[in-house]
GULO-641916 format. One record per residue (C-alpha): x, y, z. Coordinates in steps of 0.05 Angstrom, whole numbers, padded with zeros to 5 digits, always signed. Layout:
XYZ
...
***
This chain:
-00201-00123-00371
-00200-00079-00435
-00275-00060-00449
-00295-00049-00530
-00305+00023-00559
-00381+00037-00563
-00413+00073-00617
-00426+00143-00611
-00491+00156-00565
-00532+00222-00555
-00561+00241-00487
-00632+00240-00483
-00635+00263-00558
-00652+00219-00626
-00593+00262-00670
-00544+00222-00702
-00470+00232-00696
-00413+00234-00741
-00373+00168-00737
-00314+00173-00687
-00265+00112-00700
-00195+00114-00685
-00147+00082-00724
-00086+00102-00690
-00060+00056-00630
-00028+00122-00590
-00063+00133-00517
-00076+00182-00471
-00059+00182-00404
-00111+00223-00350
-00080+00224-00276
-00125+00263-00228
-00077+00293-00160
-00132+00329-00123
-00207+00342-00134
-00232+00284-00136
-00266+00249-00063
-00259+00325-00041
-00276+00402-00049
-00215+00426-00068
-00134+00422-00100
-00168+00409-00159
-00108+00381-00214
-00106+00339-00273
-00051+00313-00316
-00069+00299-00389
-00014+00258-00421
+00000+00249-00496
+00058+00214-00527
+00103+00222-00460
+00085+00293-00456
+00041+00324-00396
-00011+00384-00395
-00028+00402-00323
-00100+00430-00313
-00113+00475-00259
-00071+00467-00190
-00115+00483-00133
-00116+00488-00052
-00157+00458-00002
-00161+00499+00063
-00146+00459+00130
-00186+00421+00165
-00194+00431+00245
-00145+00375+00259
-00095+00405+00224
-00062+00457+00276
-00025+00510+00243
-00038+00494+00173
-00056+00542+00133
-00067+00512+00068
-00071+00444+00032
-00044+00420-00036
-00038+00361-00072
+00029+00319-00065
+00060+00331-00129
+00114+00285-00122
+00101+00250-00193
+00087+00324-00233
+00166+00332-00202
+00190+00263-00226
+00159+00288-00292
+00180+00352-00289
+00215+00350-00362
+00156+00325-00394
+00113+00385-00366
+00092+00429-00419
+00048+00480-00377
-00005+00499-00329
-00074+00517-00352
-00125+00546-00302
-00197+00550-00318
-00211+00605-00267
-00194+00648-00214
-00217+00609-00151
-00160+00585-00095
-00180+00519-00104
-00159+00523-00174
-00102+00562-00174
-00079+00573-00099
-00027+00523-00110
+00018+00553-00160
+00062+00583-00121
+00081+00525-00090
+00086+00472-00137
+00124+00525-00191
+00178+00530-00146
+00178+00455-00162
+00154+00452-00230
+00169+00512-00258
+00138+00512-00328
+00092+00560-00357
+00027+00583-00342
-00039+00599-00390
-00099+00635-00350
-00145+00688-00366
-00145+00762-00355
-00179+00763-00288
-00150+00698-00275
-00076+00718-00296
-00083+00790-00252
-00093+00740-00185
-00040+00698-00205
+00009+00755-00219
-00012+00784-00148
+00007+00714-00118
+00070+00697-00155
+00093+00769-00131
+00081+00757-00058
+00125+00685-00071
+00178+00729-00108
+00159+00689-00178
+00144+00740-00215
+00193+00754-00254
+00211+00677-00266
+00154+00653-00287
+00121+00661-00360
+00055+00677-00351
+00008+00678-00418
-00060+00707-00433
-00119+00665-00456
-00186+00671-00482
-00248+00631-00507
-00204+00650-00581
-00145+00626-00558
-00118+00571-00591
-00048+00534-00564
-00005+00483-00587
+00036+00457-00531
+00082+00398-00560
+00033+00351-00588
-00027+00380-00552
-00071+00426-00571
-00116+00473-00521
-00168+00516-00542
-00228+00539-00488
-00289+00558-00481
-00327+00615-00439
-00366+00595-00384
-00408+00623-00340
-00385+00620-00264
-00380+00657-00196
-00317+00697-00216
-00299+00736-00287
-00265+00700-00345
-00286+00623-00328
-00260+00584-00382
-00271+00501-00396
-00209+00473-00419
-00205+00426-00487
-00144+00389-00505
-00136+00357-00574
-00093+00301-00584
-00094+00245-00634
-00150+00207-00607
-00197+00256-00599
-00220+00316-00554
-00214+00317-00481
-00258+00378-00450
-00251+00398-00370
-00301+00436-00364
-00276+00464-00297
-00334+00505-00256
-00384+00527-00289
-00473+00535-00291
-00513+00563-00341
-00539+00635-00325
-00581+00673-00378
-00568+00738-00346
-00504+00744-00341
-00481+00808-00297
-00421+00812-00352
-00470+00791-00405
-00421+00738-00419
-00458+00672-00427
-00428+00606-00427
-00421+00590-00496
-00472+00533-00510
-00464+00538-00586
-00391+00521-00580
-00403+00462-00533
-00455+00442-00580
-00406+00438-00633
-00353+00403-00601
-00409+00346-00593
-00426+00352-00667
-00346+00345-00674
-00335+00283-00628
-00311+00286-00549
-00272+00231-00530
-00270+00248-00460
-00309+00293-00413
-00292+00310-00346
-00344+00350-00314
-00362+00392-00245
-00401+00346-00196
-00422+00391-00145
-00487+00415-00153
-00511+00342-00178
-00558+00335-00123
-00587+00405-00135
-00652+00390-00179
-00671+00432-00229
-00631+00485-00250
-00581+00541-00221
-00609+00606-00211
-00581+00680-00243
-00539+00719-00205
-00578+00771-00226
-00635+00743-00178
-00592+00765-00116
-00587+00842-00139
-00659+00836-00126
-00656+00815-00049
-00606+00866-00044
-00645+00919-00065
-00701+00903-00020
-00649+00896+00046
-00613+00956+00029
-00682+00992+00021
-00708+00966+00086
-00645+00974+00136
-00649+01031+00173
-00573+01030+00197
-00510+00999+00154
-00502+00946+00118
-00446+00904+00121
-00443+00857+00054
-00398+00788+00072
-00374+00742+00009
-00317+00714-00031
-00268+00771-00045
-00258+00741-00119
-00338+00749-00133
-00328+00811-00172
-00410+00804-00196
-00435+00806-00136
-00394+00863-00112
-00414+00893-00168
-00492+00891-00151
-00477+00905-00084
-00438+00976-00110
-00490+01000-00160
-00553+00986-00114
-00520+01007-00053
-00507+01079-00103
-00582+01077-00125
-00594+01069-00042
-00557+01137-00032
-00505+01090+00010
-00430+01104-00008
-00378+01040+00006
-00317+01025+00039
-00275+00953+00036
-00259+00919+00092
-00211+00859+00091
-00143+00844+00062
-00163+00800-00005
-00226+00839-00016
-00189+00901-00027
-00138+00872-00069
-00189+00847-00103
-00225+00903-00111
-00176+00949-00132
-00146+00887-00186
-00224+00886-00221
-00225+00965-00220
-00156+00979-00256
-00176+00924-00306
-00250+00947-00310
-00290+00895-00285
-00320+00928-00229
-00346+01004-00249
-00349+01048-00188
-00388+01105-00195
-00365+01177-00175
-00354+01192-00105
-00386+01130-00074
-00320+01094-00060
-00294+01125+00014
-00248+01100+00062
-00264+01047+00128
-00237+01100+00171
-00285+01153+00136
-00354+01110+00149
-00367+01151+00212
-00372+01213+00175
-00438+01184+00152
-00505+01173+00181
-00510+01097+00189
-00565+01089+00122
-00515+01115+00084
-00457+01066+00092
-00450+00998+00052
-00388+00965+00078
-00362+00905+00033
-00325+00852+00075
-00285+00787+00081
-00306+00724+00127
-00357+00694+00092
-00339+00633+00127
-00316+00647+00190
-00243+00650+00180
-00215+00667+00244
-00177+00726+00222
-00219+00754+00173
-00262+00819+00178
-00336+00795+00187
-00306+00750+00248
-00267+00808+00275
-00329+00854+00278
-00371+00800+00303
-00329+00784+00358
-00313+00862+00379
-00238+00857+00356
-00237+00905+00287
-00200+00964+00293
-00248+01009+00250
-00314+00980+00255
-00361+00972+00324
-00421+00934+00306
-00482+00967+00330
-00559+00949+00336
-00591+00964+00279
-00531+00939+00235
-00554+00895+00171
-00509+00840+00166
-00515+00797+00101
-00473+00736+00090
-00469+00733+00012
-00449+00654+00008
-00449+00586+00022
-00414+00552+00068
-00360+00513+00045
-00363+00440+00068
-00325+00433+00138
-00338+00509+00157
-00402+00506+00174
-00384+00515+00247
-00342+00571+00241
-00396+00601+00194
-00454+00592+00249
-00417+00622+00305
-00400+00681+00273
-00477+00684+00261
-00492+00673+00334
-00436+00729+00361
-00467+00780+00306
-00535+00759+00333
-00524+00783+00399
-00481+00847+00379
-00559+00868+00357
-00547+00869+00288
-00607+00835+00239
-00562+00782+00204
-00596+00752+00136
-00554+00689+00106
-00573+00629+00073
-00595+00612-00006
-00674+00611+00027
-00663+00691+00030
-00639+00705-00040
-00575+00738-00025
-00530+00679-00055
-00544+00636-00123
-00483+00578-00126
-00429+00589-00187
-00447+00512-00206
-00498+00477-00250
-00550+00436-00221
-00583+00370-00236
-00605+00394-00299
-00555+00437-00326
-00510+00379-00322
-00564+00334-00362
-00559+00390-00419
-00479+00402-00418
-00484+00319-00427
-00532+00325-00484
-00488+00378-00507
-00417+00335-00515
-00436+00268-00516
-00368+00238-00489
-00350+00173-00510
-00314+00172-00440
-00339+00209-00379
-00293+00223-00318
-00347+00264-00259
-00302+00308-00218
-00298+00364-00170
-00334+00334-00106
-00341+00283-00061
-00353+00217-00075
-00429+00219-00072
-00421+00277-00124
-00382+00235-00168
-00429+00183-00151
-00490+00211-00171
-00467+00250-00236
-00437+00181-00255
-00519+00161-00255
-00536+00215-00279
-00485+00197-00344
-00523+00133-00349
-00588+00153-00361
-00564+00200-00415
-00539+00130-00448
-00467+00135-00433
-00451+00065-00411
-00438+00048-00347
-00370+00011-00367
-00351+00080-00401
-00363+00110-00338
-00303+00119-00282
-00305+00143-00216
-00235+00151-00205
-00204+00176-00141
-00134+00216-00138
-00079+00180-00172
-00118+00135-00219
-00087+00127-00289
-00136+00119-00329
-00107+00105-00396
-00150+00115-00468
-00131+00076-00535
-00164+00074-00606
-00206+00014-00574
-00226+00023-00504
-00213+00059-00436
-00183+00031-00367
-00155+00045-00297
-00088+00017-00309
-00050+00039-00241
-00036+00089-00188
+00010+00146-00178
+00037+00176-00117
-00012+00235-00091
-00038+00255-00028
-00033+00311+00013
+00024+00367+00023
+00018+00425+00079
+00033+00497+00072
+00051+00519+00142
+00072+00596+00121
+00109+00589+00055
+00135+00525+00069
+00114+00453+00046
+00111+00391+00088
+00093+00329+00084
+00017+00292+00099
+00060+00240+00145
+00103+00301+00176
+00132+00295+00243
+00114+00370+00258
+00029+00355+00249
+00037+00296+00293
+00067+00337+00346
+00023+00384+00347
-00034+00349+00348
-00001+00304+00407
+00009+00376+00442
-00062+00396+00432
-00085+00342+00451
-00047+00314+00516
+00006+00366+00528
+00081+00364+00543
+00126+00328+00590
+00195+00362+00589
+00251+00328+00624
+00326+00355+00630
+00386+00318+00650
+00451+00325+00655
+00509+00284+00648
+00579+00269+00651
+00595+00274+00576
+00664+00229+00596
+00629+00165+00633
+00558+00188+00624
+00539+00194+00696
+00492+00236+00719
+00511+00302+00760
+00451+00327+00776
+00377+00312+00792
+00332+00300+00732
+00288+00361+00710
+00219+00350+00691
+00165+00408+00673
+00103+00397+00649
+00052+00438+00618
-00019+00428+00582
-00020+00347+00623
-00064+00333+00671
-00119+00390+00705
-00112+00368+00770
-00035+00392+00806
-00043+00339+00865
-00044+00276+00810
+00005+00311+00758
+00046+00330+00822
+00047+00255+00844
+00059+00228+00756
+00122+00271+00767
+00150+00252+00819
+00141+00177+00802
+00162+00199+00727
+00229+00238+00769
+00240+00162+00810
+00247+00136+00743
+00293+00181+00715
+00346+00165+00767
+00344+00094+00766
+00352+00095+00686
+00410+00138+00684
+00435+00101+00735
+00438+00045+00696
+00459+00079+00636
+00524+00105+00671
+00539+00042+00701
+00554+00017+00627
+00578+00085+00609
+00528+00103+00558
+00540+00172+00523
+00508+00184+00468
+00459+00244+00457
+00414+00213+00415
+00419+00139+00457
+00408+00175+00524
+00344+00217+00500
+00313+00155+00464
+00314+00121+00524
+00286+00171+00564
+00225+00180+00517
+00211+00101+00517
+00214+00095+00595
+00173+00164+00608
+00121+00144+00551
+00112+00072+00586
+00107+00100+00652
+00056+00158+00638
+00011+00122+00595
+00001+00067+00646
-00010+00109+00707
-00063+00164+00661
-00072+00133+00594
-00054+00204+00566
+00005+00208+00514
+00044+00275+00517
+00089+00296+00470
+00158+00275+00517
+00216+00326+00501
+00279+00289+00527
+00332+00345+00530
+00407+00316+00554
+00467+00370+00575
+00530+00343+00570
+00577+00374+00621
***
């Protein structure tokens, strides 16, 4: 049902606006792939007379039922079918669940790519690793910048987030402005001193917004988002107060906090040393560009820290959330090569736990526990502020643009949820309103807005370099092997008549825990065997593929009905 165009509104404000009718009957197309329902592979497709601007393209990291995955992105099976019409990738900032994708979906889609400074250096250090450097056109961007891509324009605007060079993205068409504002809060002490740029946003309201899609996940936060600057103070009273190291966990890409944690550890009389892969690439990216200043002789070595009495060490590390391979985990669980954790040992986990690690976050917590160190974590303490607006930051961004249309992303449902009320009771009507979930189309005219189908999306798995699919044969088997085992079983035939010439061959492994009753399943499983490929010989069956499919069926009925347990069953057939 096509809803009417509603007059402009304000948000909790009496100022008038400038009249936005449209007298052109063009639309625009907005097809979320990933962000929305989730944390994570955040990308949108903004389509204007048939041609497509992709913002952002995003990971989500695996969760614990997906055995050897290593990463998640969205199934980009529509960008491909499309792939002509793609005019570029713009990324609002340099977080993996913004831009971890690109390296897989360019070797797809290869089409160009528009990020900032910081953003770009990450990206270029990603492409490289994928061997895309050098085929992929990579452009610098600013809060200046102005493109035009085909009939689209993009300009930005700075924002304030956890990571350098934030940007919100606006594209122009023909009906009117749509701003992403990608990640974002609004700190008024700045480490960088670089602001989000409220004046700008304020004039893009003053200038009509046709369309806002806006960061959902600190709705439920009340109040406002905190400085960073608020957590160089609880540093500065922990590194004053431990009497041994300090070991400082967070993201490797928040080059602010590192920052604080460099120049107070330096006013502690405490010199630093990196430990982790990403953190010092990281590191060493934000000092050759100059957003990290280190100051003269504090930087040392991890293999050097021993040179130093304990209060003079600051070590900066990975494994913030528990990531199984990561430094903080390592020294927690006595496994790093360089650094022994020893009572006495500060410990301070500079972040929140992403959704779904809280586990893995909270036993590296207990294991650093009883290593003796004093381990401080948690937003209660002051050592983390979140990189996202709160309650009311989002109430003044809304008062801000005044979107005829407003499209809450980047969270869960429940975040989309609430900032969808939250919408309402600045006056946006609730029919203007849409919750959409990945793959909506939700198509814009000169006279209203609707959901007017569904692309194909979903999820695609990175196992190593390579893609699969969310339906793959390889998940399902592993999960199958985690959870119930294998049942191997060898035969081998007469590859003439297809008679068997020798006893079947069955191994398990990973089955049942007790020998006697997996013993007994085997030999029953073995009885079996022989009296199928007896019959199979009889009518002189030889196919591979016939023979093994056969096998599977009969072993699968067999086992499940004598332990209700459903191993993966490996049918292998030698033809002699």
């Amino acid at each position: 049902m096509r809803r009417p165009r509603r007059s402009p509104r304000s948000c909790g404000t009496s100022a008038s606006s400038p009249d936005r009718r449209l007298v052109t009957s063009e639309t625009v197309r907005i097809v979320p792939l990933g962000g929305l329902g989730e944390i994570g592979k955040n990308l949108t497709a903004i389509e204007y007379r048939g041609q497509i601007v992709v913002v952002d393209c995003g990971v989500e990291f695996p969760r614990d039922d997906m055995l050897g995955i290593d990463l998640v992105i969205p199934d980009v099976r529509w960008l491909v079918e499309r792939a002509d019409d793609v005019l570029g990738f713009v990324i609002t900032h340099a977080h993996e669940d913004h831009f971890g994708g690109l390296p897989f979906v360019l070797k797809q889609v290869n089409k160009p790519v528009f990020a900032s400074r910081f953003t770009l250096a990450l990206i270029k250090s990603k492409l490289d690793e994928h061997g895309l450097i050098k085929v992929t056109d990579l452009t610098e961007v600013n809060e200046d910048t102005r493109l035009q891509l085909g009939p689209l324009g993009v300009s930005f605007v700075a924002v304030t987030h956890s990571v350098p060079d934030a940007l919100a993205v606006v594209v122009e068409t023909g009906l009117g402005r749509i701003v992403v504002t990608g990640d974002y809060r609004l700190d008024q002490h700045p480490i960088d001193g670089r602001s989000t740029d409220m004046a700008r946003l304020q004039s893009l309201g003053d200038e009509g917004v046709l369309a806002m899609l806006g960061d959902s996940t600190n709705v439920e936060a009340p109040g406002s988002t905190g400085s960073e600057s608020s957590v160089g103070v609880a540093f500065d009273r922990i590194f004053a107060e431990a009497e041994g190291r300090v070991i400082v966990s967070s993201f490797a890409s928040h080059i602010h906090r590192i920052q604080q944690a460099i120049t107070i550890a330096h006013r502690h009389g405490r010199k630093f040393a990196v430990s982790g892969r990403s953190m010092q690439k990281n590191v060493n990216i934000a000092r050759n560009l100059g957003y990290i200043e280190v100051p003269e002789g504090a930087m040392i070595k991890l293999g050097e820290i021993d040179d130093y009495r304990p209060e003079e060490i600051l070590i900066l590390s990975t494994g913030s959330q528990g990531e199984p391979l990561s430094a903080l985990r390592r020294m927690a669980f006595s496994d790093h090569p360089q650094v022994e954790l020893n009572e006495g040992d500060t410990v301070v986990i500079s972040a929140k736990a992403i959704p779904g690690n809280e586990v893995s976050v909270m036993a590296t917590v207990n294991r650093l526990l009883k290593s003796g160190a004093t381990v401080v974590y948690g937003e209660d303490k002051g050592v983390h502020v979140s990189g996202h607006a709160s309650r009311e930051d989002l109430r003044a961004v809304l008062q801000l643009l005044r979107p005829q249309y407003f499209v809450p992303v980047h969270g869960e449902y429940r975040h989309q949820y609430y900032h969808a009320q939250l919408a309402r009771e600045c006056g946006v009507p609730e029919e203007d309103i849409f919750v959409l979930e990945n793959g909506d189309v939700l198509e814009i005219d000169a006279e209203s807005a609707e959901v007017v189908g569904k692309v194909p999306t979903g999820l695609a798995f990175i196992d190593g370099f390579e893609i699969g699919e969310e339906d793959g044969l390889v998940l399902r088997d592993r999960q199958q092997l985690a959870g119930d085992g294998i049942l191997i079983a060898v035969v081998t035939v007469d590859g003439q008549d297809g008679h068997a010439v020798a006893p079947p061959e069955l191994v398990a492994r990973g089955f049942l825990h007790d020998d006697e009753r997996q013993k007994d399943v085997l030999d029953e499983c073995g009885s079996a065997l022989d009296l199928l490929m007896e019959q199979l010989g009889s009518v002189h069956v030889t196919g591979r593929r016939v023979i093994q499919d056969d096998i599977k069926e009969r072993l699968a009925e067999l086992v499940y009905a004598r332990t209700k347990r459903r191993p993966l069953i490996l049918p292998v057939v030698v033809e002699v």
